[in-house]
N, C-alpha and C positions, 0 to 999 in steps of 0.2 A: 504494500500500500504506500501512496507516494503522500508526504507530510510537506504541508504549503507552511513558510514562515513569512509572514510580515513585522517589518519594524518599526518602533512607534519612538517618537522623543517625549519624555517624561521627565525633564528638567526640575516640577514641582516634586518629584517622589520622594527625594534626598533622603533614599536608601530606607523607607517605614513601606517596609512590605506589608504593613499588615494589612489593608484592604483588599490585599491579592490573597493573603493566608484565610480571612473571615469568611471571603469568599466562597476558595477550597472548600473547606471544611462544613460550610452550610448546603455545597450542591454538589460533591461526591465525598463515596464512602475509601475509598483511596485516594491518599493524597503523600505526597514527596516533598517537601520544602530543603532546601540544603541551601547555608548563607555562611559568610566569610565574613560578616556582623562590622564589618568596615574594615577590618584588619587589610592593610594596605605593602605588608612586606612579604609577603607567598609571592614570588616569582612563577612558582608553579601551577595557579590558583589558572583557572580560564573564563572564568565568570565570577562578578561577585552576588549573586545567588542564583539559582533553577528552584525552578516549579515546576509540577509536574502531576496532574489532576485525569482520573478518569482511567478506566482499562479497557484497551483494546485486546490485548492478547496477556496471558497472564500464567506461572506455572509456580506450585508451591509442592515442592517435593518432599514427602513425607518421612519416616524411617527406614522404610522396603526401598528406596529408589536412590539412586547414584545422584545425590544434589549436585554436582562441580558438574557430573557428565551432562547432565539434564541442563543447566544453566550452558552450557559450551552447546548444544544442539539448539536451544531458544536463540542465545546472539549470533548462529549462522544463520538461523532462518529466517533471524526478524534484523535487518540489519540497519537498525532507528536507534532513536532514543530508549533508551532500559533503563529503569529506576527498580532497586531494592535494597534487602539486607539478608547479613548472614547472621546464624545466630552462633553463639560459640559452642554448641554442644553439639555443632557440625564434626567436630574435632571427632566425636566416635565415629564416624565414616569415615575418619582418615588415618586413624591408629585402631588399633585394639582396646579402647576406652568406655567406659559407662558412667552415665549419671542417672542418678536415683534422688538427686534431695527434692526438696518442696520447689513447684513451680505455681506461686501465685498471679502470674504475669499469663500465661500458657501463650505465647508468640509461638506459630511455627520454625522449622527448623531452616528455612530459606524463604523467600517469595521476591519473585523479580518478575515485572510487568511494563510494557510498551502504553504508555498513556494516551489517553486521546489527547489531549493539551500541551504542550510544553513552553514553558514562559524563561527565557534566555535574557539574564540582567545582567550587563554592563554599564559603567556608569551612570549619564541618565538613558540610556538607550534600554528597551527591552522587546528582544523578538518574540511573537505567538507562533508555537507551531501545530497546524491541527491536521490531523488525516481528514484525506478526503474522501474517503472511502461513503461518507454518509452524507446526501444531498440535500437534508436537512439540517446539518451541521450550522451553526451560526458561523458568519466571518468574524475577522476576529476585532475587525471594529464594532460589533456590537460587542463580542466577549469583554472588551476593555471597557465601554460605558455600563455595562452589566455589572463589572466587578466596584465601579466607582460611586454605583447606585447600591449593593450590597449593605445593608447595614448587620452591626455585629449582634452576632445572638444575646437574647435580653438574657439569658441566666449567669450569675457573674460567679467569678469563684466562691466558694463558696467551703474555709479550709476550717470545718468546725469537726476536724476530729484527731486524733492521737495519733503520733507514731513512736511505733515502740522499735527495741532493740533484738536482732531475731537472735544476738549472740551477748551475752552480756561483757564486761569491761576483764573482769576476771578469767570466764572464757575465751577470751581474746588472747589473754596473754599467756594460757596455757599453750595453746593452739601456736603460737607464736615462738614458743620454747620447741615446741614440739616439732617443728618443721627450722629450730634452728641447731638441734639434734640429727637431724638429716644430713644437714650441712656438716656436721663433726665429723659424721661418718661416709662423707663421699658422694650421700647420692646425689645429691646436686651444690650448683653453688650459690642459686637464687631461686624465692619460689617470688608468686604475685598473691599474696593471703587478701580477700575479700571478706566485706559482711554487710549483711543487707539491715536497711529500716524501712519501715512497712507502715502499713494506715488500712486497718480494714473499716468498713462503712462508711467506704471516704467516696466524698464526690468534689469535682475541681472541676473547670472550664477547661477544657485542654489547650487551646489557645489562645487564651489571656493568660494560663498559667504561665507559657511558653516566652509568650511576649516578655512577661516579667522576668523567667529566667534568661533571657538572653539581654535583657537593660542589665540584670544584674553582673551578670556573670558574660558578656560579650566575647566569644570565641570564636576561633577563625574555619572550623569546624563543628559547626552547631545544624541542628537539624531535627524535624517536625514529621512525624511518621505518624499517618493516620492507617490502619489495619482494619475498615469495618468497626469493632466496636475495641480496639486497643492501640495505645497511643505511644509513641514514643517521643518526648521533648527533652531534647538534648543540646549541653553546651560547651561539645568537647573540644581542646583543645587540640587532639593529637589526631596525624594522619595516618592510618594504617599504609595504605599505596596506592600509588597513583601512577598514569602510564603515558606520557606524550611521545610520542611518535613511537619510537626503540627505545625510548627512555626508562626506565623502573624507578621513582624515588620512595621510600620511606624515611620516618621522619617519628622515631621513637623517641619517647617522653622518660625518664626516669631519674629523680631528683628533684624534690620539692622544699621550701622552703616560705612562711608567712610575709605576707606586706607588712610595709614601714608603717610608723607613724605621719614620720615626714620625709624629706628628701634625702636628708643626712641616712634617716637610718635604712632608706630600703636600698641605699648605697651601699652601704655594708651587708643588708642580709644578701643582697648580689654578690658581691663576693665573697662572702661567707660561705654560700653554695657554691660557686666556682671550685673556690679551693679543698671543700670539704671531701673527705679521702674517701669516706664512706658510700656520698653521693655518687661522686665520680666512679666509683668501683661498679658500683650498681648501670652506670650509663652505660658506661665502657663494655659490660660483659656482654649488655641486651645488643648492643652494636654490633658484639662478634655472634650472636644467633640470628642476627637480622643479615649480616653479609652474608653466611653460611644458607638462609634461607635463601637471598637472592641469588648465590652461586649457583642453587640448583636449577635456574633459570635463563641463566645469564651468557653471555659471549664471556670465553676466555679470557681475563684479565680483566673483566671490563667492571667488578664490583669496584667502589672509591665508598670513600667517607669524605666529602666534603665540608662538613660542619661535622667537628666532636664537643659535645657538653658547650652549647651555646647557649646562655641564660636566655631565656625571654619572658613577659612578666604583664600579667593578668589583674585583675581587680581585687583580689583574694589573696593570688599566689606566683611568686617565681616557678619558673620549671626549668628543669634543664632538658633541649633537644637538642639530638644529633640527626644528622642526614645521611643517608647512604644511598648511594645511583647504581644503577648495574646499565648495561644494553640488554632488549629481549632477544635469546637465542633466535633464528628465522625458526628451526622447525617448532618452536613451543609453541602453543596458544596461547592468547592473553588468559583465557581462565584459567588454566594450568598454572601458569605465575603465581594467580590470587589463591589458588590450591597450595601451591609447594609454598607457601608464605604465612600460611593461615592454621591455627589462629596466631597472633600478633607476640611476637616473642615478649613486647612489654608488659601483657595480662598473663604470661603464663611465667616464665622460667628458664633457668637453663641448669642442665639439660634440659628439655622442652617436653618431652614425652614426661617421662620421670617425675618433673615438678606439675604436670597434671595429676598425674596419678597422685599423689600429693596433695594438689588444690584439693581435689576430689574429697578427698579423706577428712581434711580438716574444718571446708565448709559444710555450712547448713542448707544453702540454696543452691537450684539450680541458676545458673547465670542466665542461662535463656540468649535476649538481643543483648543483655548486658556484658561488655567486653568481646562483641561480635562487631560487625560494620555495617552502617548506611553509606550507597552512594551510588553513579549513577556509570554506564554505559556509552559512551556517544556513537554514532553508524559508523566511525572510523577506525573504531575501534579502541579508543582511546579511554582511559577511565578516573575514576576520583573515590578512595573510600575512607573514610574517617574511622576512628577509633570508639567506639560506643560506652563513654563512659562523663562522671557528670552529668547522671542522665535521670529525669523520672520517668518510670512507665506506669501508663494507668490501661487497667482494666476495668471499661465502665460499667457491661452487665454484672458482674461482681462487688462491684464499689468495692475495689483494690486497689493499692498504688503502692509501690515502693522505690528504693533508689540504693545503690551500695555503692561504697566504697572501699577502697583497698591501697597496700602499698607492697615495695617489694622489698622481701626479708630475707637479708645477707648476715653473715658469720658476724658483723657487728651491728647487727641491729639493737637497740634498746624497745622492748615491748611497749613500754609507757611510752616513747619515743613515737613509734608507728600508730598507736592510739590515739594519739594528738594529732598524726598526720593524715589518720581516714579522718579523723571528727574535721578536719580544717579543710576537707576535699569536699565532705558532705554539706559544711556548709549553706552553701548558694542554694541547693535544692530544699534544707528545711525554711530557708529565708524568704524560698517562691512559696512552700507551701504556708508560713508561719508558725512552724512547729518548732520546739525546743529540741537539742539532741542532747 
């Protein structure tokens, strides 16, 4: 099916997508947002946000079926615009792995889908792109006075209830002993311990939540996943990979550190984290499973680290990220890449099998989309996937919502140390909903 784009100048927008998101979300049950929230130093950034509304073709591959192989036969056949996500417990179809803890989110284990809509933001520029396939289809100068006449759903948030802790502060720090016993004895040399907070009989606007998490918390990888009746608002900072032309970059996160007061002092926590030996041990290692993943992809010689333990620095928190490029081999596929890469050496560990096995054992929840990726497909082949974390998901037939956080635990970790640094990552998401941690 051939998709028409038209370009419109939108000078007045200055970057407040939301009359394009209230839109979405009041006139389909799938919906895509993915924004760069101004963040203006991504070289590798191609838009600063897509939209993407409506399914025309659409595959959600279940337990019994090959997800990578399934997602590689949809983008030869459909060769457009794809928007989806992966969830991380795809990971048992690509090792010998299980999970069994609580899923109160229940996301499928894949779902990638060709939209009928695509909204391409650049500066004030934004393209409509709509299949033609349907002769009733609106153009897309009505779509755009459509969306400007949209008004936003009259139910407001509405965050009148609890969230509790699914692990408590003491559990934590066993847990955290425990996997830094692992480390004594070899089996690995870093895991990614997570814990979840939760809110059952909860109900929230999902896109005014969203809005507020991303004033709050503005990341250059943030993104709005509507699933039918579950939500994913997200405000990550981290890119899992991305692919321009033969390019591969990732762009792993590890090493966290609190904002200043004032200028003096978030001068120093900056380099306080640069220089911190702990931190940097932790970058460094997720960098050599991150080139090791892209080698298996890659033209001979052609992995680099471009950026090692670069501070960059958010509303909340410094982070430290490194970059790493490869070339795509000619005979790989690009899915095959997102396959040999997945899931994200910074949510799991190194060794990587090993410290699942691990993760496994010491959390309570399934992760589900949490520390899995959103992100989209272009007909060129070309792609963009973020890191799924900083994230709330709601489940609204249920009135569930939860959010976890995690950090990664090396031979000098201090427990009370990392409990300070989920509770400072969690932050932003009990601040959208108003909840205490």
């Amino acid at each position: 099916m051939k998709r028409t784009f038209t370009s419109f100048s939108l000078p007045s927008l200055k970057k407040d997508f939301s009359p394009f998101l209230h839109w979405a979300v009041s006139h389909h049950q799938y919906v895509t947002f993915l924004t760069s929230s101004k963040h203006k130093t991504d070289p590798w950034s191609e838009f600063d946000a897509v939209l993407a509304t409506g399914i025309s073709r659409q595959i959600c591959p279940d337990d019994t079926q090959d997800a990578f192989e399934a997602l590689k036969k949809f983008s030869d056949q459909h060769q457009d615009w794809i928007f989806g996500f992966l969830s991380y417990d795809l990971k048992n179809q690509l090792e010998k792995l299980t999970s069994s803890n609580t899923d109160g989110i229940k996301m499928p284990l894949m779902h990638f889908y060709v939209p009928e809509k695509v909204f391409l933001f650049k500066g004030d520029q934004v393209e409509i792109g709509v299949l033609n396939h349907d002769p009733a289809s609106k153009p897309s100068e009505s779509i755009l006075d459509e969306i400007f006449r949209c008004k936003p759903a009259d139910d407001k948030t509405d965050n009148n209830f609890n969230i509790s802790h699914r692990v408590s502060k003491e559990e934590y720090i066993d847990n955290v002993n425990r996997i830094k016993g692992h480390i004594q004895r070899g089996d690995i040399y870093e895991a990614n311990y997570c814990i979840e907070f939760y809110g059952k009989n909860a109900q929230t606007n999902p896109v005014e939540s969203f809005l507020t998490l991303n004033k709050n918390n503005p990341s250059p990888y943030a993104c709005f996943y509507r699933y039918g009746d579950k939500y994913l608002l997200s405000s990550s900072p981290e890119r899992f990979l991305a692919k321009r032309d033969n390019t591969l970059v990732s762009q792993p996160i590890k090493g966290t550190i609190k904002r200043g007061k004032n200028t003096q002092e978030d001068d120093a926590l900056k380099q306080q984290l640069f220089n911190d030996p702990k931190e940097r041990s932790e970058n460094i290692m997720i960098v050599d499973l991150v080139r090791n993943d892209l080698s298996r992809s890659a033209e001979k010689g052609s992995v680099k680290v471009p950026e090692l333990c670069g501070i960059y620095t958010y509303p909340h928190v410094h982070q430290m990220i490194s970059t790493v490029t490869s070339l795509l081999r000619k005979d790989i596929h690009f899915v095959d890449a997102i396959k040999k890469a997945f899931p994200m050496g910074s949510m799991t560990g190194a060794p990587k099998i090993r410290a699942m096995e691990i993760i496994e054992d010491c959390e309570t929840t399934r992760r589900g989309l949490y520390s899995g990726a959103v992100g989209y497909i272009s007909p060129s082949g070309n792609f963009d996937f973020n890191v799924i974390i900083r994230s709330i998901l709601y489940n609204q037939t249920d009135n569930f919502i939860n959010f976890m956080a995690g950090s990664a635990i090396t031979i000098g970790s201090d427990p009370e140390n990392e409990y300070r640094e989920c509770l400072l990552k969690a932050a932003s998401m009990a601040q959208t909903l108003n909840a205490n941690l």
